[in-house]
Each structure stands twice: as C-alpha cells, then as structure tokens.
C-alpha positions in Angstrom: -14.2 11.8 -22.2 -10.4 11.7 -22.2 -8.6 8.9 -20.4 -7.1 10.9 -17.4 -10.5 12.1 -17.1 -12.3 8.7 -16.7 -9.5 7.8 -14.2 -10.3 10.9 -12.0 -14.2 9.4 -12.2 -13.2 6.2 -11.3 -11.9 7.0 -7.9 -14.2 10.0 -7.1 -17.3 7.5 -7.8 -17.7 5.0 -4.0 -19.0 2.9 -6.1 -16.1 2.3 -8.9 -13.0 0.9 -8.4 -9.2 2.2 -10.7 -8.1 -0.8 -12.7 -6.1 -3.4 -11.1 -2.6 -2.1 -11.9 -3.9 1.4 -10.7 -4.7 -0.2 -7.2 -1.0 -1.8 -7.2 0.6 1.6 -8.1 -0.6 3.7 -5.5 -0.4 1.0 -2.9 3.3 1.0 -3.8 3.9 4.7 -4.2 2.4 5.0 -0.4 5.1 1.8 0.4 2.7 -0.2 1.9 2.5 -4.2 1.7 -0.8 -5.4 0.8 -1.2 -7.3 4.2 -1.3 -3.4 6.1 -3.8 -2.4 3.3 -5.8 -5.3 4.3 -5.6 -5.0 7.9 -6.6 -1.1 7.3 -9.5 -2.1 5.4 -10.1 -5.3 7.6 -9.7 -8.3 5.0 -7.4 -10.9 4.4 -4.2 -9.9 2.9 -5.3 -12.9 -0.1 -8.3 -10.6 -0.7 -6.0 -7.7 -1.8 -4.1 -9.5 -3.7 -6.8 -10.9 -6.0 -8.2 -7.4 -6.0 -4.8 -6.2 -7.3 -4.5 -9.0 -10.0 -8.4 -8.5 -11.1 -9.5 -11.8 -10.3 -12.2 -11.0 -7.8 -13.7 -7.6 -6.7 -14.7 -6.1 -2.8 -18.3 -6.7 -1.8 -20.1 -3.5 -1.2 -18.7 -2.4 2.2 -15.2 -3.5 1.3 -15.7 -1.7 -1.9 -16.6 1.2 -0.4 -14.0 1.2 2.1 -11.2 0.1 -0.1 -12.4 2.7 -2.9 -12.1 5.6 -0.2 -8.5 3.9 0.7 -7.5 4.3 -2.7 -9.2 7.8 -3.2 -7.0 9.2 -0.4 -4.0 7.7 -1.5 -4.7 9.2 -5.1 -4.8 12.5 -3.6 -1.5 12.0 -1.5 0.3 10.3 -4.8 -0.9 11.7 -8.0 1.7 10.8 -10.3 1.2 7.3 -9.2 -1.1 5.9 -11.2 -0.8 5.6 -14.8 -3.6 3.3 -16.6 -1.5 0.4 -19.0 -3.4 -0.1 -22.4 -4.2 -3.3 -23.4 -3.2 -2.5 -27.1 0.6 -3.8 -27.9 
C-alpha cells in the first residue's frame, strides 16, 4: 500500500491515530493552539502536547474523540499533512 494511502487509513480508522507531526500540522493549518483543541476534546492542554510530541497516546474515548477531531480537520485541510520519513 502506498504511503498517502496508509495516511488516508490512518485517519478514516476511530481507532488509529496520524503520526505525531501529522496531528501538529493540521492543528496548525486550522490555527488553533493546542489548549482550544484540548478544551474541544475535553483534556488538559499538557495531554495534547504529549500527544503531539508522541510521548503518550489518548485513552479510548479521548482517542476516539481526538481521532474524529483530526478526521474533520483532514477533510477541511488536505494539503496539511505531509508524513516526515525517518530516513536522513
């Protein structure tokens, strides 16, 4: 499966989340701060963060939540994310 393909996946499926920088990039392209996405999804504006820099991940119903959060902003900002390979 090509890469754009397995991005599309990712934030179609409720229960799989776009990488880290993905989450960053279309929470910027909407120009919102992570305290409003937290307050939208009802977390601590800390939790987003460490969502953002991949050093924890949503339980279930923040997951879900925060996955249909990000969903909708995909669809509003398409060109916004754009996966960064680990390969240098």
């Amino acid at each position: 499966m090509s890469d754009p393909l397995r991005r599309v996946d990712a934030m179609v499926d409720a229960n799989i989340l776009p990488s880290p920088h993905v989450r960053q990039q279309l929470r910027v392209a909407a120009g919102l701060t992570q305290a409003e996405v937290a307050d939208a999804i009802g977390v601590q504006r800390v939790a987003v963060a460490r969502w953002e820099a991949g050093l924890t991940r949503p339980h279930r119903s923040n997951r879900l939540k925060y996955a249909h959060f990000l969903r909708r902003l995909a669809e509003k900002y398409p060109a916004a994310p754009q996966e960064v390979s680990d390969e240098g």
